[in-house]
VEXSE-848096 format. One line per field, with one value per atom (N, C-alpha, C, O, CB): x negated, y negated, z; residue in three letters. Coordinates in steps of 0.02 Angstrom, whole numbers, plus 50000, padded with zeros to 5 digits. Each point is the difference from the previous one (the first is absolute). Glycine has a CB too. Example, Ala and Ser with C-alpha at 12.3 -4.5 7.8 and 13.67 -1.06 7.14 Angstrom:
2
xx = [49340|50045|49955|49948|50147|49923|49958|50039|49975|49966]
yy = [50284|49941|49940|50001|50058|49888|49941|49945|49945|50087]
zz = [50390|50000|50000|50033|50029|49902|50003|50037|50008|49884]
residuo = [ALA|ALA|ALA|ALA|ALA|SER|SER|SER|SER|SER]
//
This chain:
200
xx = [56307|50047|50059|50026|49940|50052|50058|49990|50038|49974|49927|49959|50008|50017|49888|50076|49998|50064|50009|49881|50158|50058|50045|50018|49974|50011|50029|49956|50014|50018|49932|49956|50020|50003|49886|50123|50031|50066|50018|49924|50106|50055|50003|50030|50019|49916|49987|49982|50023|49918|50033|49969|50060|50013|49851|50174|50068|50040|50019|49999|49996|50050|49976|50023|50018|49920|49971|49992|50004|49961|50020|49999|50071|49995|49892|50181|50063|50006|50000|50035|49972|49985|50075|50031|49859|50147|50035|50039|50058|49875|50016|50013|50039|50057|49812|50065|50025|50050|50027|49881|50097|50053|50064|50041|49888|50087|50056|50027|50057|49906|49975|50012|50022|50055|49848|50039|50052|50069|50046|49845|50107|50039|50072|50034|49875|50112|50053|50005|50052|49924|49944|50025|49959|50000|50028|49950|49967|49928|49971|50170|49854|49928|49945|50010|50059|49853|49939|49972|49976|50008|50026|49995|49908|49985|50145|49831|49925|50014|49964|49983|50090|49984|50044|49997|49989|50045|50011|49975|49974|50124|49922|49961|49923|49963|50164|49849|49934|49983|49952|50052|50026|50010|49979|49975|50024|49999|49995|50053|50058|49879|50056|50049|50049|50043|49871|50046|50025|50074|50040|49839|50140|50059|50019|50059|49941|49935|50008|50011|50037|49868|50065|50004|50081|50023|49837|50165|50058|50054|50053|49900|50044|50070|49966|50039|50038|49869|50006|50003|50013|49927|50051|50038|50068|50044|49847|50122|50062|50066|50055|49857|50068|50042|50003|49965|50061|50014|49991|50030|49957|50044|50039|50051|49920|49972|50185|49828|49923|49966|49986|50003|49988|49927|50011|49953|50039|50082|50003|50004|49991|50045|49982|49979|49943|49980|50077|49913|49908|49967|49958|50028|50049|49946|50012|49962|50015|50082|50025|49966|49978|50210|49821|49963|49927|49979|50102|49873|49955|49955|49943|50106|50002|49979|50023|49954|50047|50038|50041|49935|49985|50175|49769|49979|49967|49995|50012|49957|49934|50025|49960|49977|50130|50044|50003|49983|50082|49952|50006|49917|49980|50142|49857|49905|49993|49981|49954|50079|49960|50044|49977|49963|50115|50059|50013|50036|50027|49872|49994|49988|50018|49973|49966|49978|50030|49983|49939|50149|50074|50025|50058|49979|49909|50059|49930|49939|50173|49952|49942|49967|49966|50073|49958|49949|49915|49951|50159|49909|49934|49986|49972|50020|50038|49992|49934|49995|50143|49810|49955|49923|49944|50147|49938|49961|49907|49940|50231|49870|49930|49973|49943|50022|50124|49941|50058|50057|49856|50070|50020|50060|49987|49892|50183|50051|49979|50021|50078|49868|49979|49954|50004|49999|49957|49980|50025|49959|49982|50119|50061|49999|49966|50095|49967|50014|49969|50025|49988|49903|49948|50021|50029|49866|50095|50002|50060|49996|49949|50112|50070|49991|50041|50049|49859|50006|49957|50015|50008|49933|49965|50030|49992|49950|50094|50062|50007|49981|50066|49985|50023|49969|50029|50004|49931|49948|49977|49986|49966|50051|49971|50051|49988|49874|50170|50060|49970|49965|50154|49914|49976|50070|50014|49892|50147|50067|49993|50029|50030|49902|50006|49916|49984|50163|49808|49945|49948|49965|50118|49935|49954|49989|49949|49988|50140|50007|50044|50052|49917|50022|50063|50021|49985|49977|50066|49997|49955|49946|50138|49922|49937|49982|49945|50107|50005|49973|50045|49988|49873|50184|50020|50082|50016|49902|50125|50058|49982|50021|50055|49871|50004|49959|50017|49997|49917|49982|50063|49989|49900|50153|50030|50047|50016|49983|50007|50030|49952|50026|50029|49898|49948|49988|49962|49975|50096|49994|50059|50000|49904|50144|50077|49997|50018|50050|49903|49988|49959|50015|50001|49947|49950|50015|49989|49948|50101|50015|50060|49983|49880|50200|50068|49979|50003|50115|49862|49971|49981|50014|49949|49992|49935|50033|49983|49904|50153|50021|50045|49986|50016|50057|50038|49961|50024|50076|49865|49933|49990|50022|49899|50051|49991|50044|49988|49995|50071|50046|50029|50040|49978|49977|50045|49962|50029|50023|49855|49967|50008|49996|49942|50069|49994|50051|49991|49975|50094|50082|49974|50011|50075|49875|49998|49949|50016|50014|49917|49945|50018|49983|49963|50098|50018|50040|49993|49993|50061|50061|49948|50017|50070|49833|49982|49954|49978|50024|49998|49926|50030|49976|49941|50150|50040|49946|50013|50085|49840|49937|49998|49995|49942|50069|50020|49918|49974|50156|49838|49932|49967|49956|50050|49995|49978|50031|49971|50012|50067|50038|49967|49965|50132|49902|49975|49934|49980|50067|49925|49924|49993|49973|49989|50068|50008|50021|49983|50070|50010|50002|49954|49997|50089|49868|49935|49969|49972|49998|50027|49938|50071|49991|49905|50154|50052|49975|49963|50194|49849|50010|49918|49997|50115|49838|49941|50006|49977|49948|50099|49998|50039|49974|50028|50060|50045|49955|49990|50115|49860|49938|49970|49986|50003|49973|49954|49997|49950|50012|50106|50046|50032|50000|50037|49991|50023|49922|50004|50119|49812|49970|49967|49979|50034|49981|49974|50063|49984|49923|50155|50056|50011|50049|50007|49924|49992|49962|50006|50062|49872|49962|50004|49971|50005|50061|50019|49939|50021|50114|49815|49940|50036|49993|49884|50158|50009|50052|49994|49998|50045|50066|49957|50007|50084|49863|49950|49974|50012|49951|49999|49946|50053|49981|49901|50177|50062|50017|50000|50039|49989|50023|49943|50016|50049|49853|49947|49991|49975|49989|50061|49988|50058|49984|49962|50134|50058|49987|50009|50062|49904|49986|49957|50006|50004|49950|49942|50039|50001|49928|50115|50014|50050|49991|49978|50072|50029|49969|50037|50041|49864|49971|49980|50001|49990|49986|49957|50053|49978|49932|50150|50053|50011|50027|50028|49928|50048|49950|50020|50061|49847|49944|50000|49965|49980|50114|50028|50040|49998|49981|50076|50031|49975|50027|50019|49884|49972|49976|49997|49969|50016|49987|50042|49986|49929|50159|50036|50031|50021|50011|49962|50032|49946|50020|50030|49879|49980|49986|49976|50000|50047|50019|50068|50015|49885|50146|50076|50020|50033|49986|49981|50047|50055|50055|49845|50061|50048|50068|50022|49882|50132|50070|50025|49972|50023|50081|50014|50100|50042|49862|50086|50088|50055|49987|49997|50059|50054|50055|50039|49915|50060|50061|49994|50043|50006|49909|49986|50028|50003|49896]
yy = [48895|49944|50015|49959|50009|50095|50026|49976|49972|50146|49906|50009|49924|49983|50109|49881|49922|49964|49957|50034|50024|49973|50020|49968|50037|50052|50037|49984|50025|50079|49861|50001|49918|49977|50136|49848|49916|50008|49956|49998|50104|49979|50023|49971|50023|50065|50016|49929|49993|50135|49842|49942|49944|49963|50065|49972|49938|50031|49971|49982|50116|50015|49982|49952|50138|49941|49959|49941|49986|50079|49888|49924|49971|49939|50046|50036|49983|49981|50039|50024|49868|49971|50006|49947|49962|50142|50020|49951|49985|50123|49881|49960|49921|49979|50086|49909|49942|49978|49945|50057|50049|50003|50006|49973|50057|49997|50009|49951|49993|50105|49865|49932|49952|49974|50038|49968|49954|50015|49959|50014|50076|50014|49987|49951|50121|49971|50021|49934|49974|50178|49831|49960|49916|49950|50177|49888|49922|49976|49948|50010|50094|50001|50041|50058|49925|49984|50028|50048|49977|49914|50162|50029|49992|50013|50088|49889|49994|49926|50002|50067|49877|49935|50022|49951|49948|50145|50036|50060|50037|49914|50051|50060|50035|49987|50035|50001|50028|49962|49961|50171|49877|49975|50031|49971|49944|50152|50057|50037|49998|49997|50038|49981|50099|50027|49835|50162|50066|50011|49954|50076|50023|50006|49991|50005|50051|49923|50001|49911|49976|50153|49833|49952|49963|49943|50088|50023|49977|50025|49978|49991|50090|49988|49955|49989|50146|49845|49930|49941|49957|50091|49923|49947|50012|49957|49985|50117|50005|50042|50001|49992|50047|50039|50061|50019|49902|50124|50094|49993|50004|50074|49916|49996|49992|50044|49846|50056|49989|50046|50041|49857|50105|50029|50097|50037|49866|50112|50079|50006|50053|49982|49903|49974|50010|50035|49872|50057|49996|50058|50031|49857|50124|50070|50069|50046|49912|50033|50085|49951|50025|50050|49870|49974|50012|50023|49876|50093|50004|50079|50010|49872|50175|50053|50024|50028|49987|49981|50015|49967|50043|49942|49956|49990|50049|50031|49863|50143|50030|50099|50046|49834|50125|50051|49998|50049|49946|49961|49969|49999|50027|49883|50071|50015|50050|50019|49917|50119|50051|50055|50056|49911|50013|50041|49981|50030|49970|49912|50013|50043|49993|49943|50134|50038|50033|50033|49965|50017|50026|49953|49999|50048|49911|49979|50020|49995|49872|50166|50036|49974|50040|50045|49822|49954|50040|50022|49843|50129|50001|50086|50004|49819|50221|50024|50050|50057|49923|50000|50015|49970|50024|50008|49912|49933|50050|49990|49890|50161|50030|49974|50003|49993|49968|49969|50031|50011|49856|50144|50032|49947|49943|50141|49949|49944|49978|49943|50100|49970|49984|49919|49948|50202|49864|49944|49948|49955|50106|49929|49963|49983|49950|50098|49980|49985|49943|49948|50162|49915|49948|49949|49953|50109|49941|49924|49969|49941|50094|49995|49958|49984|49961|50103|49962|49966|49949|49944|50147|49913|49946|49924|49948|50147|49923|49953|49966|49942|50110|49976|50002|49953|49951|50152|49909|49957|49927|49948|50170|49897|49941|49987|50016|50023|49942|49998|49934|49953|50103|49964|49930|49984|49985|50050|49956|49993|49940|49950|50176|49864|49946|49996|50005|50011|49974|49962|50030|49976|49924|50167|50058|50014|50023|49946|50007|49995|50036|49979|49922|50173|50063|50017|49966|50084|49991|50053|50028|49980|50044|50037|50040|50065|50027|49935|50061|50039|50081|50059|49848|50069|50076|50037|50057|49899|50000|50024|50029|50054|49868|50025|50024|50067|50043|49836|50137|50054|50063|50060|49858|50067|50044|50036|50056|49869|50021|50006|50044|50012|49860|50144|50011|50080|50044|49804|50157|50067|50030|50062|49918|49993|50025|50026|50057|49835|50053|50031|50074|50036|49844|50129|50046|50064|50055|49852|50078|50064|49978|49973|50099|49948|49967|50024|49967|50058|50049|50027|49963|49997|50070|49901|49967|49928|49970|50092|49918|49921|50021|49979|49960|50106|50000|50027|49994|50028|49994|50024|49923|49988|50129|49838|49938|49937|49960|50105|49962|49943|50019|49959|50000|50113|50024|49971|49973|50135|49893|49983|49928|49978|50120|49872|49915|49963|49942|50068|50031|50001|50007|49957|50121|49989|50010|49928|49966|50178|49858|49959|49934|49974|50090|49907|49940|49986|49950|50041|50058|50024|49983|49963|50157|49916|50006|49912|49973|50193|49823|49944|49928|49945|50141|49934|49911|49957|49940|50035|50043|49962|50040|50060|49888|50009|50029|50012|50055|49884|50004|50011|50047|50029|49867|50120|50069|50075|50055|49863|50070|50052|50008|50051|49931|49977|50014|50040|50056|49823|50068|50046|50074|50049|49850|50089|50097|50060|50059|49891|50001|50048|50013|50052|49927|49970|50015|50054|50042|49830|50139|50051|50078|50054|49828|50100|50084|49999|50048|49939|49990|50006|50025|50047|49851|50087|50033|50079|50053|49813|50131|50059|50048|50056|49883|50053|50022|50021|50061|49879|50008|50047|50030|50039|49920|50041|50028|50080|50036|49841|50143|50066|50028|50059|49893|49990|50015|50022|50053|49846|50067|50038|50057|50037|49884|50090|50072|50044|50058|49912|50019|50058|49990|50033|49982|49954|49985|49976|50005|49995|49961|49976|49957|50004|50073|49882|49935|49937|49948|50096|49958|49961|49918|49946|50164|49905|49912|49971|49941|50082|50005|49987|49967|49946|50169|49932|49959|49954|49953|50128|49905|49932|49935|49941|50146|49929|49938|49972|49939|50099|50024|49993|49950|49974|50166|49868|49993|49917|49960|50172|49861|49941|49946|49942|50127|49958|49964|49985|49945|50099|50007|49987|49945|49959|50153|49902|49926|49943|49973|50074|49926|49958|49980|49942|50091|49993|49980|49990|49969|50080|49975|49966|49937|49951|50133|49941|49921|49938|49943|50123|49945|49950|49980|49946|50097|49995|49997|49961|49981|50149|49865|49975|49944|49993|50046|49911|49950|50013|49963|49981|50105|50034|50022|49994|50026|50015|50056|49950|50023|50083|49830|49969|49977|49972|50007|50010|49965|50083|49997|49864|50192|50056|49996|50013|50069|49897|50005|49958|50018|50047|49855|49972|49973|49945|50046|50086|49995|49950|49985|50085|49888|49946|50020|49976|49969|50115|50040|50011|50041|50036|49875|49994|50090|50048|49810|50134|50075|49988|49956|50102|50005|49964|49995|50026|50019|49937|49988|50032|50006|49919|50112|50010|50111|50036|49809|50172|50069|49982|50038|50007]
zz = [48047|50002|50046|50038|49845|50109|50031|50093|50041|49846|50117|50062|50049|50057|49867|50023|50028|50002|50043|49910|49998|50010|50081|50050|49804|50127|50052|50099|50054|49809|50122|50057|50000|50057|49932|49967|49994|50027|50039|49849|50096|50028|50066|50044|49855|50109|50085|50049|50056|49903|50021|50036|49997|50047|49917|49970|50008|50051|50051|49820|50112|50057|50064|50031|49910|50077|50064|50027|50060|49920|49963|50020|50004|50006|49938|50054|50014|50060|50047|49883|50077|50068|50030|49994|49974|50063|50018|50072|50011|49917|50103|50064|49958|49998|50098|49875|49973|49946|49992|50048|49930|49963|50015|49963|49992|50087|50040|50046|50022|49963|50027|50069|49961|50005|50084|49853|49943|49959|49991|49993|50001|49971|50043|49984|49951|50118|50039|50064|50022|49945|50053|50048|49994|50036|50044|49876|49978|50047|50018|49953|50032|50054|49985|49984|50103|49920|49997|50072|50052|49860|50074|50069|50010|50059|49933|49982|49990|50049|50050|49803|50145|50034|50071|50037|49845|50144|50077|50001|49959|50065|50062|50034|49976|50047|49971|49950|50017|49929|49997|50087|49873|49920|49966|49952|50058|49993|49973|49951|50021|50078|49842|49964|50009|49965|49932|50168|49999|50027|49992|50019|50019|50012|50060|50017|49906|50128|50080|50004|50043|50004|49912|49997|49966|50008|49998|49958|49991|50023|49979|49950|50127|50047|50066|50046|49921|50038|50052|49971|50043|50033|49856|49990|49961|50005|50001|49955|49957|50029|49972|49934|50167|50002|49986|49953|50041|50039|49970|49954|49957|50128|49894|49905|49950|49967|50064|49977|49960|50010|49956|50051|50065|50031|49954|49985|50190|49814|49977|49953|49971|50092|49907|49898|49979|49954|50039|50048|49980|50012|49968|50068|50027|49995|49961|49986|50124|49879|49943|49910|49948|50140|49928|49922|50003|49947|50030|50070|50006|50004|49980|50056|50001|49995|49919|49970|50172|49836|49911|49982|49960|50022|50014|49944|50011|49946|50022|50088|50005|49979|50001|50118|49865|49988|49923|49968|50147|49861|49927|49974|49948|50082|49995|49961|49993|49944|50099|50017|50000|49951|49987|50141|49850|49964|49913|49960|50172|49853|49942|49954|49942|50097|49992|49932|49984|49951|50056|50031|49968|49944|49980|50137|49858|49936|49946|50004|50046|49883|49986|49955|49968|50061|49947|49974|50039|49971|50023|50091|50009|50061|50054|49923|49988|50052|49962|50024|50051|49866|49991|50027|50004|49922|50090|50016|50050|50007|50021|49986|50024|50085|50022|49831|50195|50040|50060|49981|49949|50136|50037|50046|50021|49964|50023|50015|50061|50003|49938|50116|50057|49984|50032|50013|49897|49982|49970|49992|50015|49970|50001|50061|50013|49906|50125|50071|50029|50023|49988|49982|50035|49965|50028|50002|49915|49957|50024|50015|49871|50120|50005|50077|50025|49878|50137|50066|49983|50022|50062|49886|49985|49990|50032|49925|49985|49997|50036|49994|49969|50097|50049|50049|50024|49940|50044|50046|49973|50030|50005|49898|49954|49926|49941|50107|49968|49949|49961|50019|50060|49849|49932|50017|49941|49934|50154|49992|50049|49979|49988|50108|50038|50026|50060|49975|49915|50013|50063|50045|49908|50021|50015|50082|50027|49856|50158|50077|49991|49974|50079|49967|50020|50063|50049|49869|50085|50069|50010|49979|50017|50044|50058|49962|50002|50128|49833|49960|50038|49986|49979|50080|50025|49975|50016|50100|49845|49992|49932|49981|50096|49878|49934|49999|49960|49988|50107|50015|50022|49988|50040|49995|50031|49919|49980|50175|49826|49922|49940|49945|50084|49980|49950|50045|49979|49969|50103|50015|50010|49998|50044|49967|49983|49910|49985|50120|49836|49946|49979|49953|50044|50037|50010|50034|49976|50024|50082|50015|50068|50052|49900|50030|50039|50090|50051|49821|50116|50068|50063|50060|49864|50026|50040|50020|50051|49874|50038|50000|50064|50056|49799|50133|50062|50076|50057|49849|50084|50053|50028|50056|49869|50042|49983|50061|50045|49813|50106|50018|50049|50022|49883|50135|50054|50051|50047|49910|50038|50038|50000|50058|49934|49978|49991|50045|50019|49853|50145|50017|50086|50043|49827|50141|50048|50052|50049|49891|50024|50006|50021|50053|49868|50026|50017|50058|50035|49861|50114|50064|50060|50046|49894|50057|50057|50012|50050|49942|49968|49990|49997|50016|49901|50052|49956|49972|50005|50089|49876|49974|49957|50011|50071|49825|49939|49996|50009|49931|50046|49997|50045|49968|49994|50084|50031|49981|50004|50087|49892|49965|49953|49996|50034|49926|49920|50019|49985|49941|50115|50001|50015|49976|50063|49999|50036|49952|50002|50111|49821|49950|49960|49968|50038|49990|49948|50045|49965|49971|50122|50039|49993|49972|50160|49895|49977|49908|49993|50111|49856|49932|49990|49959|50010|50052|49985|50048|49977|49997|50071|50047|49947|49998|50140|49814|49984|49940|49995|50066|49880|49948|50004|49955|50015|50108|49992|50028|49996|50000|50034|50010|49927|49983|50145|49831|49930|49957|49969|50039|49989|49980|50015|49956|50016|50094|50011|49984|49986|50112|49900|49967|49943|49985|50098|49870|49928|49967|49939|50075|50017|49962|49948|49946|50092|49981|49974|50014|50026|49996|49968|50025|49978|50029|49945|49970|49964|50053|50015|49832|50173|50056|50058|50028|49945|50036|50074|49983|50038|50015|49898|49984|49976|50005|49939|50033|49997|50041|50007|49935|50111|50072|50068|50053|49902|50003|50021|49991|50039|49936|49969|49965|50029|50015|49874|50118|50027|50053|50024|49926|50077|50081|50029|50046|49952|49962|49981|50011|50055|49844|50038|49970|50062|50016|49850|50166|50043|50086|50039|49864|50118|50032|50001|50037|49965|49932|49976|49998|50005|49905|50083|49982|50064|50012|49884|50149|50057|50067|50056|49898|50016|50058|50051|50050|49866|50053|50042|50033|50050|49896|50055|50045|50054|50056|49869|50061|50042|50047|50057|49863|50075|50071|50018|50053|49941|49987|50038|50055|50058|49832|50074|50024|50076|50057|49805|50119|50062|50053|50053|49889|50035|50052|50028|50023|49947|50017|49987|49992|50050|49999|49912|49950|49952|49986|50013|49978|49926|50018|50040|49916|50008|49993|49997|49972|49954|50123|49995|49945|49989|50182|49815|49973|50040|50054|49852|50091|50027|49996|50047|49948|49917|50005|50012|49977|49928|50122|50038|50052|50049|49913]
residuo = [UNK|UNK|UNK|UNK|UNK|UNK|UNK|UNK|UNK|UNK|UNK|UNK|UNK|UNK|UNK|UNK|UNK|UNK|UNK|UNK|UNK|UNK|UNK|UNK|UNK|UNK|UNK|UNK|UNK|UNK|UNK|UNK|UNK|UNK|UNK|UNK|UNK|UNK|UNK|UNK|UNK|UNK|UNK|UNK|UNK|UNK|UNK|UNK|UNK|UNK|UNK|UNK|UNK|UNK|UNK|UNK|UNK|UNK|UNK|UNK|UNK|UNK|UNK|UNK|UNK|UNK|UNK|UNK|UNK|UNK|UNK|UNK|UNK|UNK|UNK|UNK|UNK|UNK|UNK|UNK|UNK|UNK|UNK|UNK|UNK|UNK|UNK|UNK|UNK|UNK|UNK|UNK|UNK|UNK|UNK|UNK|UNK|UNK|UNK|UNK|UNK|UNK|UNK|UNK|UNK|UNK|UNK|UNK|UNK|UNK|UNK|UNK|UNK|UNK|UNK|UNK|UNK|UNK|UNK|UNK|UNK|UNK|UNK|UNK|UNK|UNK|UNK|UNK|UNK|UNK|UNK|UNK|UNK|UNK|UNK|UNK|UNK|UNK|UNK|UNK|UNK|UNK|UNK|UNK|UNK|UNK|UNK|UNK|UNK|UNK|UNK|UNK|UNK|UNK|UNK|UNK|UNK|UNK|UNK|UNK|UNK|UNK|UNK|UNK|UNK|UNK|UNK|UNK|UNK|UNK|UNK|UNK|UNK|UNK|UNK|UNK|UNK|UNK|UNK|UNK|UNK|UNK|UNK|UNK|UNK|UNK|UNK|UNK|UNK|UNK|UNK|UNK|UNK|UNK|UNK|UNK|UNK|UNK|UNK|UNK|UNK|UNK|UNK|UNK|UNK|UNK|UNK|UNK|UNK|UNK|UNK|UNK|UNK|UNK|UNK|UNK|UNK|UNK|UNK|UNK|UNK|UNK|UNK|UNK|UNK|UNK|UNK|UNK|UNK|UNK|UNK|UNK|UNK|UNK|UNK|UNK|UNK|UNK|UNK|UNK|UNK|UNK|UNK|UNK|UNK|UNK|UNK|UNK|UNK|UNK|UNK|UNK|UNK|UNK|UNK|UNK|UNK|UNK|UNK|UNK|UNK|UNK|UNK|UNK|UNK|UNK|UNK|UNK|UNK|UNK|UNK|UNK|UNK|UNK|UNK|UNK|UNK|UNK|UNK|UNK|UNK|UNK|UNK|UNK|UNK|UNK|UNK|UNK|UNK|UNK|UNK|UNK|UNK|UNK|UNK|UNK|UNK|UNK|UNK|UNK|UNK|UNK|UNK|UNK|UNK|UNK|UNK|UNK|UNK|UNK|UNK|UNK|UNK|UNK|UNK|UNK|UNK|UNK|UNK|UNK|UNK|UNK|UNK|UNK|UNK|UNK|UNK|UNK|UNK|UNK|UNK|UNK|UNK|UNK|UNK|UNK|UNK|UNK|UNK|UNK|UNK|UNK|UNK|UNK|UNK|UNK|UNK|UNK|UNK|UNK|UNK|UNK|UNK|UNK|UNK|UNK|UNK|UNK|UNK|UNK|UNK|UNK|UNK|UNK|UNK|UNK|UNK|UNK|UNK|UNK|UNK|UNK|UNK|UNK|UNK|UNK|UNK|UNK|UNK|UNK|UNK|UNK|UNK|UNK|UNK|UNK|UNK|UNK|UNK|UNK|UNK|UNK|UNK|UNK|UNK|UNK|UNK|UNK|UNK|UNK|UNK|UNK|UNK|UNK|UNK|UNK|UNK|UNK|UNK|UNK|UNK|UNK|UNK|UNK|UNK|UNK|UNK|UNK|UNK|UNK|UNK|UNK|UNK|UNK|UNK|UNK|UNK|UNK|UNK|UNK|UNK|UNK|UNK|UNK|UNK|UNK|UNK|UNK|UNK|UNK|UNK|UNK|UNK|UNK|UNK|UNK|UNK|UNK|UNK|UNK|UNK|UNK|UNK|UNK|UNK|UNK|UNK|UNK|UNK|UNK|UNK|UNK|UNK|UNK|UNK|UNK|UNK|UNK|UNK|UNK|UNK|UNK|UNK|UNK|UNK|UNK|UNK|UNK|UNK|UNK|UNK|UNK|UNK|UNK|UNK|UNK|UNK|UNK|UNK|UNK|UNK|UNK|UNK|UNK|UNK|UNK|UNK|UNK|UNK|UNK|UNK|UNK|UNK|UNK|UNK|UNK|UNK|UNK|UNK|UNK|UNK|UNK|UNK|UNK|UNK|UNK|UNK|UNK|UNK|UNK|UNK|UNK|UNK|UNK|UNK|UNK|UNK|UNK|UNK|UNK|UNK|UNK|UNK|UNK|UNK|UNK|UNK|UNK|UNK|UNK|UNK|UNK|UNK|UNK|UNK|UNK|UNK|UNK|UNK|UNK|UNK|UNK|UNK|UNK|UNK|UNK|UNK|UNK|UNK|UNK|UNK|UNK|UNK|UNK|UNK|UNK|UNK|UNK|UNK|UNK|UNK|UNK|UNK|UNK|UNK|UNK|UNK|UNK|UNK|UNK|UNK|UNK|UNK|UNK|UNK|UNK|UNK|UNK|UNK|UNK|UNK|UNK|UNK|UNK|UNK|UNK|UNK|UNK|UNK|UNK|UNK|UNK|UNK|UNK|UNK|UNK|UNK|UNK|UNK|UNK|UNK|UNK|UNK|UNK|UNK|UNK|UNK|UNK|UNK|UNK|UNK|UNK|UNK|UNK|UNK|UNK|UNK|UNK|UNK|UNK|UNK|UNK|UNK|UNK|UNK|UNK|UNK|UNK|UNK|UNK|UNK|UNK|UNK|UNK|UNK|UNK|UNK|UNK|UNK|UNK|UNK|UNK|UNK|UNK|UNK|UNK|UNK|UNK|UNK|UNK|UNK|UNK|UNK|UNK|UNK|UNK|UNK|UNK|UNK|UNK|UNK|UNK|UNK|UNK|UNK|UNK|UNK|UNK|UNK|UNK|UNK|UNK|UNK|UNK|UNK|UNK|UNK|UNK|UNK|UNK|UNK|UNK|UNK|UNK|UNK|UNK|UNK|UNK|UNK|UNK|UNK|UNK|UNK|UNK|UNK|UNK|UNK|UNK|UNK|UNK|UNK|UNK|UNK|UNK|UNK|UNK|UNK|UNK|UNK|UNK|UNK|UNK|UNK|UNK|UNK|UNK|UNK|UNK|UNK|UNK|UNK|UNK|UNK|UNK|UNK|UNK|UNK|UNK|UNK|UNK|UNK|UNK|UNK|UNK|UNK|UNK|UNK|UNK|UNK|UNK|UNK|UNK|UNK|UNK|UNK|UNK|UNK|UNK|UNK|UNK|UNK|UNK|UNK|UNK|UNK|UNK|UNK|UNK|UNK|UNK|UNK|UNK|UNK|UNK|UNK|UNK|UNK|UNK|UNK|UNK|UNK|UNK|UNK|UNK|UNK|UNK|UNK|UNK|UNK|UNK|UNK|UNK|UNK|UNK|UNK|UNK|UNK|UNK|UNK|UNK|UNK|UNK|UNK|UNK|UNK|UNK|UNK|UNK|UNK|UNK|UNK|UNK|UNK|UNK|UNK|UNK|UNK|UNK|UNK|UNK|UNK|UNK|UNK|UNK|UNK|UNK|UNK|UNK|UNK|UNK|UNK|UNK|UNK|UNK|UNK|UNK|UNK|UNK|UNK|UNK|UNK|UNK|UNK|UNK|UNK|UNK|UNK|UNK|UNK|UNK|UNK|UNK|UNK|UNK|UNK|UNK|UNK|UNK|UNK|UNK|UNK|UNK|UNK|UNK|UNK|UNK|UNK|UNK|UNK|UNK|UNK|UNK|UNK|UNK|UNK|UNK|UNK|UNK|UNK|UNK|UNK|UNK|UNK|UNK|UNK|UNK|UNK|UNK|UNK|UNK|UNK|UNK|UNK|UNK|UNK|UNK|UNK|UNK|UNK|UNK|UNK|UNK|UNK|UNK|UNK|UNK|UNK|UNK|UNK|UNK|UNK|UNK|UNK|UNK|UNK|UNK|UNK|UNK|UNK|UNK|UNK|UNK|UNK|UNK|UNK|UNK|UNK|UNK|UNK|UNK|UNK|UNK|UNK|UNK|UNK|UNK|UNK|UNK|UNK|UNK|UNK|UNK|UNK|UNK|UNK|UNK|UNK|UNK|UNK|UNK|UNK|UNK|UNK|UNK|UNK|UNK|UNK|UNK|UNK|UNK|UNK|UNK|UNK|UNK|UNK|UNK|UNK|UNK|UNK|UNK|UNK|UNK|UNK|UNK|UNK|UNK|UNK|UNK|UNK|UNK|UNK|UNK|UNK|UNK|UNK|UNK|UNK|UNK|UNK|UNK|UNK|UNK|UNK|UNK|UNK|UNK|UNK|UNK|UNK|UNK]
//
């Protein structure tokens, strides 16, 4: 029971529709009916602004940080299930939220969040590259992608020096999930259409 509860709230945290909540809330707007209508965080500093766009996304990396840091409470920290698997689920969420009718984000801030919970190292590894990446590219969606290919490069060095096999097959799985989110991108990236940002 423990098991399953704890794996229900992994998934609410995740479904916190962060983008939209914030557009109604603060500015009386559905960011899903502008710009891409995507309810992630790239989508809401091009219709909401950076004030928003750095709301959403530190809310969005905190849920996938917050899943993976449930089994520090010690209701469930018998529960028997590995916090990484929190993680997946709360990206899951994420992608498919019960909070706004199962239309999320891409799946990469709350990923980036679910490994900041897991291991701070790796996250700032993470985000230095993401900083740099974007500096060079100004294309979030190409960025993101490139962190899913450093973030597997980065397990699969962490498991041959530790042998962390579960770190790779997560990292295996995020990486996934954010391709996959991102497949409409990937043709506009290749018949350069893909919006770049502005405020770099």
């Amino acid at each position: 029971m423990d098991t399953a509860i704890v794996l229900l709230i992994a998934y609410l945290l995740g479904s916190v529709p962060s983008g939209l909540w914030i557009g109604k809330i603060f500015y009386n707007k559905d960011i899903r009916e502008s710009g891409s209508g995507n309810l992630g965080a790239t989508n809401t500093f091009r219709v909401l602004g950076k004030n928003a766009g750095i709301a959403v996304t530190l809310m969005d990396i905190l849920k996938g940080t917050a899943a993976v840091l449930l089994l520090q409470i010690p209701a469930f920290a018998d529960s028997g299930i590995h916090p990484l698997t929190l993680g997946i689920v709360a990206v899951i969420g994420h992608m498919f939220p019960v909070f706004a009718k199962f239309r999320g984000g891409k799946a990469v801030a709350t990923s980036g969040g679910v490994i900041l919970g897991y291991s701070w190292p790796f996250f700032l590894v993470l985000i230095a590259s993401f900083l740099i990446v974007l500096k060079l590219t100004k294309i979030v969606s190409l960025t993101s992608m490139v962190m899913g290919v450093i973030a597997l490069i980065y397990a699969i060095i962490n498991y041959i020096r530790t042998g962390d096999l579960y770190l790779l097959i997560v990292i295996i799985v995020l990486s996934a999930f954010i391709f996959y989110r991102h497949r409409a991108n990937i043709g506009r990236i290749k018949a350069g259409t893909e919006p770049k940002v502005k405020w770099l």
